[in-house]
ZADRENLO-633343 format. One record per residue (C-alpha): residue in one letter; x, y, z. Coordinates in nm, 2 decimals, decimal comma. Example, Ala and Ser with C-alpha at 12.3 -4.5 7.8 and 13.67 -1.06 7.14 Angstrom:
<atoms>
('A' (1,23 -0,45 0,78));
('S' (1,37 -0,11 0,71));
</atoms>
This chain:
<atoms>
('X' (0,00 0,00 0,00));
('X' (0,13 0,33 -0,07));
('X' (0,21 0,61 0,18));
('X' (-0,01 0,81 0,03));
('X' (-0,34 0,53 0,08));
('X' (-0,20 0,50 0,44));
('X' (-0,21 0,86 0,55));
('X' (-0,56 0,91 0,37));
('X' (-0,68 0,57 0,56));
('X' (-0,55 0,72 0,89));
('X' (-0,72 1,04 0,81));
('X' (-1,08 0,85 0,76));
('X' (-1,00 0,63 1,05));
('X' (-0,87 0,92 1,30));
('X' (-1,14 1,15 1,21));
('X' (-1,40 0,84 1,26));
('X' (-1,29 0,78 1,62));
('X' (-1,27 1,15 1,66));
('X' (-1,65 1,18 1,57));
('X' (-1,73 0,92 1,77));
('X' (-1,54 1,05 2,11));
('X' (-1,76 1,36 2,08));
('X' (-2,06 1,19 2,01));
('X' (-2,04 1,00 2,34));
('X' (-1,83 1,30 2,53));
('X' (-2,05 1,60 2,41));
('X' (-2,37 1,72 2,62));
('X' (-2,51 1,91 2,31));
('X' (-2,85 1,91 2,21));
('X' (-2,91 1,67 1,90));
('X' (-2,96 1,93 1,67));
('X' (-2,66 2,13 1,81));
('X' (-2,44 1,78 1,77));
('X' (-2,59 1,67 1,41));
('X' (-2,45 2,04 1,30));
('X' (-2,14 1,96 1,44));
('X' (-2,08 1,64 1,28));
('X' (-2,20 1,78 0,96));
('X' (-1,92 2,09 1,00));
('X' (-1,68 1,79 1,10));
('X' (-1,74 1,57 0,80));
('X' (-1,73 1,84 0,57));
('X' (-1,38 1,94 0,73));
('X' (-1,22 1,58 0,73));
('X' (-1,40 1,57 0,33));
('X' (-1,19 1,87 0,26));
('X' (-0,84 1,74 0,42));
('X' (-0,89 1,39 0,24));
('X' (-0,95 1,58 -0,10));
('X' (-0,70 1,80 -0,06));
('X' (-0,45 1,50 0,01));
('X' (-0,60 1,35 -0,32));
('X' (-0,49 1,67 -0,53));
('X' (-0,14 1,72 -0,36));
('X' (-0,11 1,34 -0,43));
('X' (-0,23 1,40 -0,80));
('X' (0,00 1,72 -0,83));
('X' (0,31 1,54 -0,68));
('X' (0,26 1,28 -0,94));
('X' (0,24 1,49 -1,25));
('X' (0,54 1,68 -1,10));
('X' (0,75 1,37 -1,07));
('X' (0,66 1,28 -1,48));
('X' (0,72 1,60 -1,54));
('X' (1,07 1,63 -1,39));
('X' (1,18 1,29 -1,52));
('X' (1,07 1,38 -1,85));
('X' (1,29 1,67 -1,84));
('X' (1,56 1,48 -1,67));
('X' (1,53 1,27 -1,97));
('X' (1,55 1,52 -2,21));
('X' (1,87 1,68 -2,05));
('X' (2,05 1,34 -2,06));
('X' (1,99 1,31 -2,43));
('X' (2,14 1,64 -2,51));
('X' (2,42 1,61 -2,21));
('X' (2,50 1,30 -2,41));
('X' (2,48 1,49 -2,76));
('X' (2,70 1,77 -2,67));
('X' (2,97 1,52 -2,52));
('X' (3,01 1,32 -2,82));
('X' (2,99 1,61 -3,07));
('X' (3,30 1,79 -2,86));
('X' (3,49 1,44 -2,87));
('X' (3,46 1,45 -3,24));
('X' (3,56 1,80 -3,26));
('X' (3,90 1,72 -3,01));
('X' (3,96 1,42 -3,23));
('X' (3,97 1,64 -3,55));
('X' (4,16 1,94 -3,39));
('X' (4,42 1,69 -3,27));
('X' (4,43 1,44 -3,58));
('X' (4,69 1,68 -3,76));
('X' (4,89 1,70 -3,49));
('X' (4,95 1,30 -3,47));
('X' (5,05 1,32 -3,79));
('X' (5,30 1,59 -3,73));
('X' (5,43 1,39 -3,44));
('X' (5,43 1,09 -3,61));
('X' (5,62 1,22 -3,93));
('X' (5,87 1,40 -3,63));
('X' (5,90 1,03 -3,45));
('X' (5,97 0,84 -3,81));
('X' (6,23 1,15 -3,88));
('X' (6,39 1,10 -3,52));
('X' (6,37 0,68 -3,56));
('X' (6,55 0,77 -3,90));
('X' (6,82 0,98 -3,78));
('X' (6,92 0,73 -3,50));
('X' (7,00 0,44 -3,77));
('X' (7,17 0,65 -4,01));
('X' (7,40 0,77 -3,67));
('X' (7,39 0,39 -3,55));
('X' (7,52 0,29 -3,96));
('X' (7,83 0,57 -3,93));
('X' (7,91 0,45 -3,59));
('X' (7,96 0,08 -3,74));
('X' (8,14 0,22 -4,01));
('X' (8,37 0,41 -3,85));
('X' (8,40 0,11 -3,57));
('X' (8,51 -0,13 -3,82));
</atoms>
C-alpha cells in the first residue's frame, strides 16, 4: 500500500474515532451535535481531498521532472560526443605531425647507428 493510501486511511480512521469521542463525550442538544458532525465531515472531506490533489499534483510533477531529466540526458550526451569528435579532429593533424617527427627522429638514429659501425670497423 502506498504512503499516500495510508495517510488518507488514517485520516478517515482518525477523524471516525474523533466523531465518535464527541458523540459519546459531548452534552449538546441533538440538533446542536448533528450540525457539528456535519461541519466535522465536511472538514475531514476537505483534508482527504486536498490529500488526493497534492497526491495528484506530486505525481504529475514527478513525470514531469523525469521527463525533463530525460531530455537533458539526451542532449548532455549529444553535446559530449559532438565535442569528442571536434577534439579528435583538432588533434588528428597534430599526430600526424608527431608521427612524421618520431619516423624523422627513428630515422636519424639508424643512419647515426650505420656511421658509428662504419667508422668502428
Amino acid at each position: 500500500m502506498s504512503k499516500g493510501k495510508s495517510i488518507a486511511i488514517g485520516f478517515i480512521v482518525g477523524g471516525t474515532i474523533s466523531a465518535a469521542t464527541a458523540l459519546l463525550t459531548t452534552p449538546s442538544s441533538g440538533r446542536e451535535l448533528r450540525y457539528q458532525i456535519k461541519q466535522q465531515s465536511l472538514e475531514w472531506k476537505r483534508i482527504v481531498d486536498d490529500i488526493i490533489q497534492d497526491g495528484l499534483r506530486l505525481k504529475d510533477q514527478i513525470a514531469k521532472t523525469s521527463k525533463e531529466g530525460v531530455a537533458l540526458i539526451n542532449e548532455l550526451t549529444q553535446e559530449m560526443q559532438t565535442s569528442v569528435e571536434e577534439w579528435k579532429n583538432a588533434i588528428e593533424p597534430h599526430q600526424e605531425n608527431i608521427h612524421e617527427y618520431l619516423e624523422q627522429i627513428q630515422a636519424s638514429i639508424q643512419d647515426l647507428e650505420q656511421k658509428i659501425q662504419e667508422k668502428n670497423e
